[in-house]
C-alpha positions as CSV (number, residue, x, y, z in Angstrom):
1,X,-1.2,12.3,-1.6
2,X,-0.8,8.7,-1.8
3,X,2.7,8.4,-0.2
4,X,3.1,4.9,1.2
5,X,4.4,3.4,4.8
6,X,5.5,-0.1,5.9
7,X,6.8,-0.5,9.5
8,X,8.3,-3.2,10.4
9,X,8.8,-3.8,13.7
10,X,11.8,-6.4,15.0
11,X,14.1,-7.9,17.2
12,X,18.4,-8.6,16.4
13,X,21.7,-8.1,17.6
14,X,23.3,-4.5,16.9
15,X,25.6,-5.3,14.1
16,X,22.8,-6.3,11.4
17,X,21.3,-3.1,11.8
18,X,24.5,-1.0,11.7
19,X,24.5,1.5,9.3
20,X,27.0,0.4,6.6
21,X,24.9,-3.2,6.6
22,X,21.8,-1.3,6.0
23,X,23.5,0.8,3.2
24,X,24.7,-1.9,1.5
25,X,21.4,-3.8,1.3
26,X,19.3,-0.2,0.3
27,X,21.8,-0.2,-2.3
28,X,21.8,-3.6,-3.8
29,X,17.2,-3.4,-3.9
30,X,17.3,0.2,-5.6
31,X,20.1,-1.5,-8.5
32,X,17.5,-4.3,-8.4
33,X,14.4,-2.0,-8.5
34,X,15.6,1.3,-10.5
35,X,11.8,2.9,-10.3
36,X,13.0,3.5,-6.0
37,X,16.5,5.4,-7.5
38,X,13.9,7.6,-10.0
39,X,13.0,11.0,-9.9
40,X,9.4,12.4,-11.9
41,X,9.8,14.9,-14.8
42,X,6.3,17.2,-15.3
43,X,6.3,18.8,-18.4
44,X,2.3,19.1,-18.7
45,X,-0.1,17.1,-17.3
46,X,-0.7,15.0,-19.8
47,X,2.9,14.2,-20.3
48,X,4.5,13.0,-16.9
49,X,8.0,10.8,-16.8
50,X,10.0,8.6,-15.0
51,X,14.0,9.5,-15.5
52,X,16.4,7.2,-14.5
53,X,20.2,7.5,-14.3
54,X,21.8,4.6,-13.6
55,X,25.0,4.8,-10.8
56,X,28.2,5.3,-13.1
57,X,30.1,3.0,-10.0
58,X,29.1,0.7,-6.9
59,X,30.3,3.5,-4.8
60,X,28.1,6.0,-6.3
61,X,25.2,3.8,-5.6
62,X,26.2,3.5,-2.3
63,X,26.1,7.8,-1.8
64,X,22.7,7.6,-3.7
65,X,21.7,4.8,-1.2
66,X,23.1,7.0,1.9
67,X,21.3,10.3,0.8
68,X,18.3,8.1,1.1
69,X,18.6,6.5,4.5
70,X,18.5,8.2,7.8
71,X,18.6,6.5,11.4
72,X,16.5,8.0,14.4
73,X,15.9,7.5,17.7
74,X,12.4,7.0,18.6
75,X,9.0,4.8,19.1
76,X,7.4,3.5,16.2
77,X,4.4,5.5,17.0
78,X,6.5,8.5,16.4
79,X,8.1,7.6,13.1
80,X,4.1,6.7,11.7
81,X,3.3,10.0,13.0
82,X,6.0,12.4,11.5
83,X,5.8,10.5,8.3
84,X,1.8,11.5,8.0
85,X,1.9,14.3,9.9
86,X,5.0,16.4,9.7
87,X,6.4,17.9,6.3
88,X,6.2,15.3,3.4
89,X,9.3,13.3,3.2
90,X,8.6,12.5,-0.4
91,X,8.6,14.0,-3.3
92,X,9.1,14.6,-7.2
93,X,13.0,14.6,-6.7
94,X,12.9,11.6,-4.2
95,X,10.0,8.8,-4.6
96,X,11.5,5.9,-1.7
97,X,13.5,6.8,1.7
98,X,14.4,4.4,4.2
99,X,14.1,5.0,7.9
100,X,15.6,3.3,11.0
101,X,15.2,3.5,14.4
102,X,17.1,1.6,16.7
103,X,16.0,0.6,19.8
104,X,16.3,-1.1,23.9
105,X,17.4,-4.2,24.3
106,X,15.6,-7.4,24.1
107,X,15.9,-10.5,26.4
108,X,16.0,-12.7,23.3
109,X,19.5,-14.1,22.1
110,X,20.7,-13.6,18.4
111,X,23.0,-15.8,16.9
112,X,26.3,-14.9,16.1
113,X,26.9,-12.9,12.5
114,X,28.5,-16.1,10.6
115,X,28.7,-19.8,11.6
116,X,31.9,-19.3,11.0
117,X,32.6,-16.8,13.4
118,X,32.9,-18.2,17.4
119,X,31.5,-16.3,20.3
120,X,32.0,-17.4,24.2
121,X,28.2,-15.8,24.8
122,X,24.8,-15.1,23.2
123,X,24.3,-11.8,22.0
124,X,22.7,-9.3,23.5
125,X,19.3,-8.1,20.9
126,X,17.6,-5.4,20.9
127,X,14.0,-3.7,19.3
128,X,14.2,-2.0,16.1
129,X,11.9,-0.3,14.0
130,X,12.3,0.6,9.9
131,X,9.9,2.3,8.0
132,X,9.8,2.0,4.1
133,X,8.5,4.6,2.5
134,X,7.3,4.8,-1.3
135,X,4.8,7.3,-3.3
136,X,1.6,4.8,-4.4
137,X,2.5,5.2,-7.9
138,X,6.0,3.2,-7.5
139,X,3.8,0.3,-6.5
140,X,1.5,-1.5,-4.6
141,X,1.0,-3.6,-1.4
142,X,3.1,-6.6,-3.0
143,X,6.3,-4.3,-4.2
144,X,6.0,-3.0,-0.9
145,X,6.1,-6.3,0.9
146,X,8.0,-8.3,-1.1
147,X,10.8,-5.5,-0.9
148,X,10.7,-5.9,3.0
149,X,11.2,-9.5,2.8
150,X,14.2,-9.3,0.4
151,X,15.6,-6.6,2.4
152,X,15.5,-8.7,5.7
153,X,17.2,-12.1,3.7
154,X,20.4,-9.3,2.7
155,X,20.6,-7.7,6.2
156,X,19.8,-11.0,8.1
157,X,21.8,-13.4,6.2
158,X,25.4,-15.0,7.1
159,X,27.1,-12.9,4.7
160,X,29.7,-10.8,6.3
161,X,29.9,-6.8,5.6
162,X,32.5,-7.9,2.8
163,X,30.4,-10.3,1.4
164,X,27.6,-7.8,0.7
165,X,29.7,-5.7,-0.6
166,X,31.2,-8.1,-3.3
167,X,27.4,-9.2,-4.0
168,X,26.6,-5.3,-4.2
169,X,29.6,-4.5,-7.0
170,X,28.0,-8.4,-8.7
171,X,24.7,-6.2,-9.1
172,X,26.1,-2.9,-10.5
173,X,28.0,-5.2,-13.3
174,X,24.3,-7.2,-14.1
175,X,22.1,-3.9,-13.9
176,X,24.0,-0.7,-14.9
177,X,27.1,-1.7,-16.5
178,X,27.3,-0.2,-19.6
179,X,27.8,-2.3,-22.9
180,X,27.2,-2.4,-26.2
181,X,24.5,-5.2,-26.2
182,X,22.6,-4.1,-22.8
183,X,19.2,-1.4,-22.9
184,X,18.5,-0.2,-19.6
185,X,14.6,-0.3,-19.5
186,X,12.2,0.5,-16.6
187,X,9.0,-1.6,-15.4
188,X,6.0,-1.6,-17.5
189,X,2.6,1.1,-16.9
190,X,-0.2,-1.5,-16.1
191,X,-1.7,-1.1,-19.3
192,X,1.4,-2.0,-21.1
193,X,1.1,-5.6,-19.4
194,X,-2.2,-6.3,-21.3
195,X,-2.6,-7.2,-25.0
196,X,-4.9,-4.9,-26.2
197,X,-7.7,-5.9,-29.1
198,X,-7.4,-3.5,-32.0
199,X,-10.7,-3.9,-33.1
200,X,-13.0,-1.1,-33.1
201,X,-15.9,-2.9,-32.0
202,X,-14.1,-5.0,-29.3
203,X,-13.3,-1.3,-28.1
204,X,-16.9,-0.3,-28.5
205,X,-18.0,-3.6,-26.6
206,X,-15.5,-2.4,-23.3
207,X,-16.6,0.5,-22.7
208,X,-20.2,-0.5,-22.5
209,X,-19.6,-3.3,-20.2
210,X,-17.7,-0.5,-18.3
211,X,-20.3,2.0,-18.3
212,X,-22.7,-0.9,-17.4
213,X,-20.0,-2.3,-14.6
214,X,-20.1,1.6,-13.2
215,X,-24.3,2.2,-13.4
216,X,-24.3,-1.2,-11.2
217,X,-22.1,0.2,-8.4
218,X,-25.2,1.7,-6.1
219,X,-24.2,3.0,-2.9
220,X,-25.5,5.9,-0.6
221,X,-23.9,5.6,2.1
222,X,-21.2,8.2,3.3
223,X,-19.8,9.4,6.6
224,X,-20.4,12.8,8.0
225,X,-17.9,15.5,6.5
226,X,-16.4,18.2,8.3
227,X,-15.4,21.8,6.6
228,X,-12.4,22.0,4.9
229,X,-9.5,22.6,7.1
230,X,-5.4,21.9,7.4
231,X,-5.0,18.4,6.6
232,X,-3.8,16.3,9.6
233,X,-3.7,12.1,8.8
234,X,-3.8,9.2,11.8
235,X,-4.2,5.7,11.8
236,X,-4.7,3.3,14.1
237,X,-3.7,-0.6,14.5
238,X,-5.5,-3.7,16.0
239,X,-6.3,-6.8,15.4
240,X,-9.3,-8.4,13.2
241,X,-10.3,-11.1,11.1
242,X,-10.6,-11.1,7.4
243,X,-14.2,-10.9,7.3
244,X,-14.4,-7.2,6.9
245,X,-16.4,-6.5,4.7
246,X,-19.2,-7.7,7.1
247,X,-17.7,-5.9,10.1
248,X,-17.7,-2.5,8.8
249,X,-21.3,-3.1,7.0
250,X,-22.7,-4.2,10.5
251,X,-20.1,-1.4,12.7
252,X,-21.8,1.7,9.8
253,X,-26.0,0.6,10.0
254,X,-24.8,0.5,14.1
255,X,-24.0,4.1,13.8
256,X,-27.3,4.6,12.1
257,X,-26.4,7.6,10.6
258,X,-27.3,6.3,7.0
259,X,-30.5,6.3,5.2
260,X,-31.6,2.1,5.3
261,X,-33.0,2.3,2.1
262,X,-29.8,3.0,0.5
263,X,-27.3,0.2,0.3
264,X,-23.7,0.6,1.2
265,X,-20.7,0.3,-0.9
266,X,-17.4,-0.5,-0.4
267,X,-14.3,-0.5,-2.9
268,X,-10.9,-2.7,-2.7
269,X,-7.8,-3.4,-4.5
270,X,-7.5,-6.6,-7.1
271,X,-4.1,-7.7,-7.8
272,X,-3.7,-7.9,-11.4
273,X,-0.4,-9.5,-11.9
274,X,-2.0,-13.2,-12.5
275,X,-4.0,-11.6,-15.4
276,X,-0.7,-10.2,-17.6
277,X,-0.4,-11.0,-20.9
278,X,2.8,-9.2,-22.0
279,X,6.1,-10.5,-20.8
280,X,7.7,-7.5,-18.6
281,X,10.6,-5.8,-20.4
282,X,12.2,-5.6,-16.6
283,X,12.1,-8.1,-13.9
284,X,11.8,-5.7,-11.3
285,X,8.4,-6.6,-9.2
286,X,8.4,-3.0,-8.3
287,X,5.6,-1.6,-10.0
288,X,1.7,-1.0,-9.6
289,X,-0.3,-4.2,-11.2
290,X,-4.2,-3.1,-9.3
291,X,-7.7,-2.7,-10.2
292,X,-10.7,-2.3,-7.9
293,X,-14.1,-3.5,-7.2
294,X,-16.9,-3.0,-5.5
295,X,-19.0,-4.9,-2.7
296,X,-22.6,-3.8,-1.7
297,X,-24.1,-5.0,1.3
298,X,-27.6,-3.6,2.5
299,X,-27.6,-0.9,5.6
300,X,-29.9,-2.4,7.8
301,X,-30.5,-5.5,10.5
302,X,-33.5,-7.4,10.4
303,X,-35.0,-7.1,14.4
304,X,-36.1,-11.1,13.0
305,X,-32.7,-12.5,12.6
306,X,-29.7,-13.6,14.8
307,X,-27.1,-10.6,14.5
308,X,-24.2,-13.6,14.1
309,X,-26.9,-14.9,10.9
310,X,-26.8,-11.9,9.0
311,X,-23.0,-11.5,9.7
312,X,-22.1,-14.6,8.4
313,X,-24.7,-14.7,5.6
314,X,-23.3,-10.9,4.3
315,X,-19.5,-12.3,4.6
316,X,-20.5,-15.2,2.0
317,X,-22.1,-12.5,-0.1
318,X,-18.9,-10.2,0.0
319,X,-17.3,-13.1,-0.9
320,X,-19.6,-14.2,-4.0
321,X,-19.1,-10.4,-5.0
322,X,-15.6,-10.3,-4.4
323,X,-15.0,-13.8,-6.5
324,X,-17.1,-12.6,-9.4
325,X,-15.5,-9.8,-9.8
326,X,-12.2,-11.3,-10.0
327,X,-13.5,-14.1,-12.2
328,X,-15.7,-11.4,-15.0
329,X,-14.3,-12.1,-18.5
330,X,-14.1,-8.7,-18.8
331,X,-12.2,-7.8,-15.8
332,X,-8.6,-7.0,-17.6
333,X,-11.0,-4.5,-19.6
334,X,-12.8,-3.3,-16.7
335,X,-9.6,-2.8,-15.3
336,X,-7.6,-1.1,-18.3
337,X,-10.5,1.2,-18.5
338,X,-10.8,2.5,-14.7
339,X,-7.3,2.9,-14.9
340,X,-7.7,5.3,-17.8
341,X,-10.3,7.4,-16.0
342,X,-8.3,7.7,-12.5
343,X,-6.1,8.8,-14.8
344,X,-7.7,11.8,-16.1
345,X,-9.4,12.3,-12.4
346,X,-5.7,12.5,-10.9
347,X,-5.1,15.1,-13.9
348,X,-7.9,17.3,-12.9
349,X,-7.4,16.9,-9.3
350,X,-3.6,18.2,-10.0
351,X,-4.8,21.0,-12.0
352,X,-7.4,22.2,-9.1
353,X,-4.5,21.8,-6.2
354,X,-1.8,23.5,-8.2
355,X,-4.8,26.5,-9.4
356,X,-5.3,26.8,-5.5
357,X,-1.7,27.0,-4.4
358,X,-1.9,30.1,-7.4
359,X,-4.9,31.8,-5.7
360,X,-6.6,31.0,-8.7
361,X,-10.6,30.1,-7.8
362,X,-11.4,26.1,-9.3
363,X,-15.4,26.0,-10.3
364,X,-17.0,23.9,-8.7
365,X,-18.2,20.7,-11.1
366,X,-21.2,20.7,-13.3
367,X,-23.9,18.8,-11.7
368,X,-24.6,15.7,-14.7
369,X,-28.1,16.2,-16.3
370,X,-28.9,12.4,-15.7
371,X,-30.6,11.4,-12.9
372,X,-28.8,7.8,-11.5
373,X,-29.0,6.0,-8.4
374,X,-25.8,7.9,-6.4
375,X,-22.6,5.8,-6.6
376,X,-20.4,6.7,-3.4
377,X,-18.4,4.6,-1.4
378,X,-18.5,4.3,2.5
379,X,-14.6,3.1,2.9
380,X,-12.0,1.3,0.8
381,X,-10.8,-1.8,2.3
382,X,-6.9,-2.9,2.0
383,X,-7.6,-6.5,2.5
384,X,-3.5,-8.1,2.2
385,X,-4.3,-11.5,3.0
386,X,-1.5,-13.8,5.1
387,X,1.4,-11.7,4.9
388,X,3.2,-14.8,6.4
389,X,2.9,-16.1,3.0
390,X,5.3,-13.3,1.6
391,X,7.8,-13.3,4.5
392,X,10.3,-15.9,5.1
393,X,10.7,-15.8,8.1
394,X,13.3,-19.0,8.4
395,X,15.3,-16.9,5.6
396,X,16.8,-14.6,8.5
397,X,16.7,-16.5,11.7
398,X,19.2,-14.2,13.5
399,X,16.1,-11.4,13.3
400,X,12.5,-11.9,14.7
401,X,9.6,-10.1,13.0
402,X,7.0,-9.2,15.5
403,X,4.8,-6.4,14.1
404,X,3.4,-4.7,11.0
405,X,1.9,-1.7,10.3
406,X,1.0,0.0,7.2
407,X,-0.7,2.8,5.5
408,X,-0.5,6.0,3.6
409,X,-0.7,9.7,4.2
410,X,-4.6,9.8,3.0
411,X,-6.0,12.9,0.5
412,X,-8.6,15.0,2.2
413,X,-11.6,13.1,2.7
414,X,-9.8,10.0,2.0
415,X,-10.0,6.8,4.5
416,X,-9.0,3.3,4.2
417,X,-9.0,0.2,6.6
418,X,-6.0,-2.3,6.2
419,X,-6.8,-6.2,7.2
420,X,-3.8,-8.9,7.1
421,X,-2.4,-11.8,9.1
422,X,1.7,-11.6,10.2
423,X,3.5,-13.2,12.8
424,X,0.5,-15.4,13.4
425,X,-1.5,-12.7,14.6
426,X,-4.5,-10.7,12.7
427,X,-4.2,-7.1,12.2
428,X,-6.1,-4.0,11.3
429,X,-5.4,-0.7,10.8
430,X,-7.6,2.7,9.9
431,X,-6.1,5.7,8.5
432,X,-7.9,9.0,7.3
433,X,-8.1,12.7,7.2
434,X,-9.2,13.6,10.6
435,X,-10.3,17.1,9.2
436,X,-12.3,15.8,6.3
437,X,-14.5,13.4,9.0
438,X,-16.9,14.0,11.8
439,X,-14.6,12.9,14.9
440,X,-18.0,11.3,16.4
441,X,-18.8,9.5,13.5
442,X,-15.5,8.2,13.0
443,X,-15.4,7.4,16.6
444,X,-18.3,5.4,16.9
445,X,-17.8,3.4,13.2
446,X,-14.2,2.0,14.8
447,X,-15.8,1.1,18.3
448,X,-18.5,-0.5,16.1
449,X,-15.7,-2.9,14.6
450,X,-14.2,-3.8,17.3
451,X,-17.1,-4.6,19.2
452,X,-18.4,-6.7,16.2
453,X,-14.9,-8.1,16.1
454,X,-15.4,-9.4,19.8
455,X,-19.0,-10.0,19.6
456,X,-18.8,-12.1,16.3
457,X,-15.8,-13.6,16.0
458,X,-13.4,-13.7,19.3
459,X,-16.7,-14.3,21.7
C-alpha cells in the first residue's frame, strides 16, 4: 500500500487554522513541491509516469489546493483510524490530501495575528489536529517532515490573509509562469541523483558486492502468521528511547517463539541525500532519497550475564552495524542496486494483486535450487532521530506543537516500528496488518518493549 500519515497535533487561536489560511498555505507547498499536485499514468508496468500540469492562474491553484483539503470534526485517534482503516483516501488520480480537525479550547493564550494588530485580551486557543497524507513513493520521512514544518512557518507567521495571498500569486509567477526561457521539470528518481560508472567491469564488480552484501544478511526469525483475511491496519504510539534495535531483539527472544540458533534481523531506512552526486534539476526536497540495511543481533540471553549487559553491549553492536553500513564504499552501489530489485518486486507484486482482483489464479513462486542460510527480517525499524532538529518551533510562536504521530497503511504481512524525539519527549509507534499476525504474538512482542523500555532505560 505504502500510503503515508503525519499527525500533527497543536495548540492556536481559531483564525490561523481557518480555512482560507490553510488554503492558501496548501497552495503555495504544492507550487513549491509539484510531485503533491501530480497524478500517475500506467501504461504497462514497466512504463509508469508522473504528469504534471502546472495551474494556468493563482486562483486555479487555489481550487486545486481546495479539492485537496477537507476539515472534520473529530479525535485524532479517529482521523489515524479512518485513514488506515476506512476506504483509501489516495490514489492514482490524487497522491497528497490534507486533513484538519479542529478542536476544544485550550487554556493557553495565543498572540494576536500581527504585531501590528491591537487586542484589549489574550486569545482564546484551542486543540487542533492535521494529518498529511502522501503515497510512499512521493517521498520519504524528511519530505514529509520538512513539509510540516514549512507549512506551520506560512500558517503561523505574522503575515495577514492578504499577505499570503500576494506571497501565493509571487510563487505562481517563479514556478508555473510560462515563458520562453523557463522548463518546468519534476524532482529526480533516486538513481538519477548518482553518477553512474560506465565501465563494464565496475558494473560487474557491484553486483557482486551486492550479491555478497544480500548472502550476508542471515536472519530466521519471523513472527507467527495468520491466514489470509480482509486487511485491517492499527498502530499504536508511546514513548521510547532510541536504542531500539536492542529493545525489540531482547522484547522477540522474551517471546521465545524463535529458534535460538537462528539470529534475528532487522532492516531500516538510510537517508541517502548526503551521498548525491548529481545536482537536482528541481529544488523541491519532495522526493524519495532511501536505502536500507540490515542489523543482526543473536536470539538468545545468556542465564550468565546481567540482562542490562547484554542490552547495552547489543545497542553498541547495532550501532557498529548501523555505522558500517552507512560508511561501506560501496553503499551508493548497494543502494542503486536494491533499489532496482524492489523495483521489479513491486512490478511483480502489481501483477499478482491486479491478476487476483481479475479471478485470475497467481502460482505460487518456484522454490530456488540453492540451499542458503534463510534471509527474513523480524521488523523494519523507522528510526527518525530528533525531530526537534527539523521543526522550528520559534518560527511560529503563536502555535504550540505538542504531539506526533506517524505511519503508513502497511501491505499484508507488513509491520514497522517508528522511534523519534519531538517536543522534548521520545516516541514510538507500531503499525501492522492485524490479519497477517498472530494477535498473541504481536501482543506479547509490544509488552516486551515496553517493559524493556522501563526495565532498561526509565528504571
Amino acid at each position: 500500500m505504502g500510503n503515508r500519515y503525519l499527525h500533527l497535533g497543536f495548540n492556536s487561536a481559531q483564525h490561523y487554522i481557518q480555512r482560507a489560511r490553510v488554503r492558501g498555505a496548501w497552495a503555495i507547498l504544492r507550487l513549491r513541491h509539484p510531485l503533491l499536485a501530480s497524478t500517475v499514468t500506467m501504461h504497462s508496468y514497466e512504463d509508469v509516469r508522473f504528469i504534471y500540469t502546472p495551474p494556468q492562474s493563482p486562483e486555479e491553484a487555489l481550487l486545486d489546493a481546495d479539492k485537496n483539503l477537507e476539515y472534520k470534526s473529530c479525535s485524532k485517534d479517529q482521523l489515524i483510524d479512518d485513514y488506515l482503516n476506512g476506504d483509501r483516501t489516495l490514489s492514482n488520480e490524487r497522491l497528497s490530501y490534507l486533513i484538519v480537525s479542529c478542536g476544544d479550547p485550550s487554556s493557553l493564550p495565543s498572540p494576536p495575528l500581527t504585531p501590528r494588530e491591537t487586542q484589549t485580551k489574550a486569545e482564546v486557543t484551542y486543540t487542533h489536529d492535521i494529518l498529511v497524507c502522501a503515497v510512499h513513493f512521493l517521498g520519504d520521512g524528511m519530505a514529509l517532515h520538512q513539509f510540516a514544518n514549512d507549512f506551520f512557518q506560512l500558517i503561523g507567521s505574522d503575515k495577514s490573509q492578504t499577505e499570503l495571498e500576494s506571497q501565493l500569486h509571487e510563487e505562481w509567477a517563479t514556478h508555473c509562469r510560462p515563458s520562453p526561457d523557463k522548463t518546468f521539470t519534476l524532482p529526480n528518481a533516486l538513481e538519477d541523483n548518482f553518477v553512474v560508472d560506465p565501465s563494464r567491469i565496475r558494473r560487474a564488480v557491484e553486483e557482486v558486492d551486492f550479491k555478497s552484501a544480500q548472502h550476508k544478511a542471515i536472519g530466521g526469525q519471523t513472527f507467527p502468521r495468520k491466514a489470509k483475511q480482509p486487511r485491517h491496519t492499527i498502530a499504536h504510539g508511546v514513548s521510547v528511547s532510541a536504542a531500539l534495535f536492542a529493545i525489540c531483539n531482547l522484547a522477540w527472544t522474551r517471546v521465545g517463539t524463535g529458534s535460538p540458533d537462528l539470529p534475528m534481523m532487522m532492516y531500516s531506512a538510510l537517508n541517502l541525500r548526503p551521498y548525491f552526486t548529481v545536482k537536482p534539476p528541481h529544488d523541491s526536497y519532495w522526493f524519495l532519497a532511501v536505502g536500507y540495511f540490515n542489523v543482526v543481533l543473536p536470539n538468545f540471553i545468556p542465564l550468565s550475564t546481567e540482562v542490562s549487559a547484554i542490552f547495552w553491549h547489543r545497542a553498541r553492536v547495532a550501532k557498529q552495524q548501523s555505522t558500517r553500513a552507512a560508511k561501506n564504499p560501496m553503499v551508493v552501489s548497494r543502494c542503486r542496486l536494491m533499489a532496482e530489485e524492489r523495483g521489479r518486486r513491486a512490478r511483480i507484486w502489481a501483477k499478482e494483486d491486479d491478476d487476483r482482483e481479475q479471478g485470475v489464479t497467481v502460482a505460487p513462486p518456484v522454490p530456488s535450487a540453492t540451499t542458503r542460510a534463510p534471509s527474513l527480517a523480524l521488523i523494519g525499524l523507522s528510526l527518525l532521530g530528533n525531530l526537534d532538529g527539523i521543526y522550528k518551533h520559534a518560527s511560529f510562536p503563536a502555535i504550540r506543537l505538542h504531539t506526533l504521530t506517524t505511519g503508513s497503511r502497511q501491505r499484508a504481512g507488513g509491520m514497522l516500528l517508528f522511534g523519534y524525539t519531538f517536543a522534548g519527549k521520545l516516541w514510538i509507534s507500531l503499525g501492522y496488518d492485524e490479519n497477517g499476525f498472530e494477535k498473541e504474538a504481536v501482543d506479547r512482542f509490544w509488552a516486551n518493549v515496553l517493559q524493556a523500555t522501563d526495565e532498561l532505560l526509565i528504571g
